[in-house]
C-alpha positions in Angstrom: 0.0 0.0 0.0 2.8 2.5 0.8 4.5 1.8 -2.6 1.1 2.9 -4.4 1.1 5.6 -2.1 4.1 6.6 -2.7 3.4 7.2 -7.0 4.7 3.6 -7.6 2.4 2.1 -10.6 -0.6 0.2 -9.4 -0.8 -2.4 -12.1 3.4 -3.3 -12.2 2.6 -4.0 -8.4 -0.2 -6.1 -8.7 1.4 -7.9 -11.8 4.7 -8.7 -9.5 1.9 -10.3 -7.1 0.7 -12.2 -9.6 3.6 -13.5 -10.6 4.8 -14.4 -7.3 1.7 -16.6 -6.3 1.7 -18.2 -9.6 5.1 -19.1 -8.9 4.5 -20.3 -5.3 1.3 -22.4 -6.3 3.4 -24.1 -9.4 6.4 -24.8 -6.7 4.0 -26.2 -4.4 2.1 -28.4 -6.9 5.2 -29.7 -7.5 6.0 -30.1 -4.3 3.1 -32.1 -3.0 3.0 -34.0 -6.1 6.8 -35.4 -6.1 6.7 -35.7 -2.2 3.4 -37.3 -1.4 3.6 -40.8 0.6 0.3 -41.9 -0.7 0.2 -42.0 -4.3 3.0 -42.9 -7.3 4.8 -40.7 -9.0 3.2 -41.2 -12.9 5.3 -38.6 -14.4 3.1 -38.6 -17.7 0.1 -38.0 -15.0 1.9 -35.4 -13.2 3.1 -33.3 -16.5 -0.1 -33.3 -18.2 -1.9 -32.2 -15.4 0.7 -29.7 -14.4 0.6 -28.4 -18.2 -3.3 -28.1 -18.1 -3.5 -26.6 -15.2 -0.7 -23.6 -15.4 -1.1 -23.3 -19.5 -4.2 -22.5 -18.7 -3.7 -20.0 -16.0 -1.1 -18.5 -18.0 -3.1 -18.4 -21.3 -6.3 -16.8 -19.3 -3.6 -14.3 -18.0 -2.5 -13.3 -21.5 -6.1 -13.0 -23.0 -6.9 -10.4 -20.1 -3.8 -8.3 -21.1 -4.4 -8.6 -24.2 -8.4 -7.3 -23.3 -7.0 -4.6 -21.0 -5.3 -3.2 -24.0 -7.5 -3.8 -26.5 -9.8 -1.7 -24.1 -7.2 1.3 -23.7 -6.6 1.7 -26.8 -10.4 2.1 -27.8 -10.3 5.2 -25.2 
């Protein structure tokens, strides 16, 4: 809050966040995954889940940049 306060942009801030919990959730996907007692390690399981699930974050990220801007430049 301080950095906006202080004139820092709002959207670089919130994209650093952004960037940081996607990282987090990926490393603890992978974490849980490769370290869980309970179930095998299918790595062809794993990746393709892995892939689904953070392509599509990713992808649903870009489209709403890509809308964002699509939107500011209409204004």
């Amino acid at each position: 809050m301080r950095q906006i306060e202080e004139g820092q942009d709002a959207d670089e801030l919130l994209g650093k966040w952004q960037k940081e919990i996607w990282l987090f959730a990926r490393q603890d996907f992978d974490e849980r995954v490769f370290t869980n007692p309970y179930e095998p390690v299918d790595l062809k399981r794993v990746m393709t889940a892995r892939k689904k699930y953070f392509t599509t974050s990713a992808e649903k990220q870009s489209a709403k940049a890509a809308r964002e801007k699509k939107q500011e430049a209409a204004e």
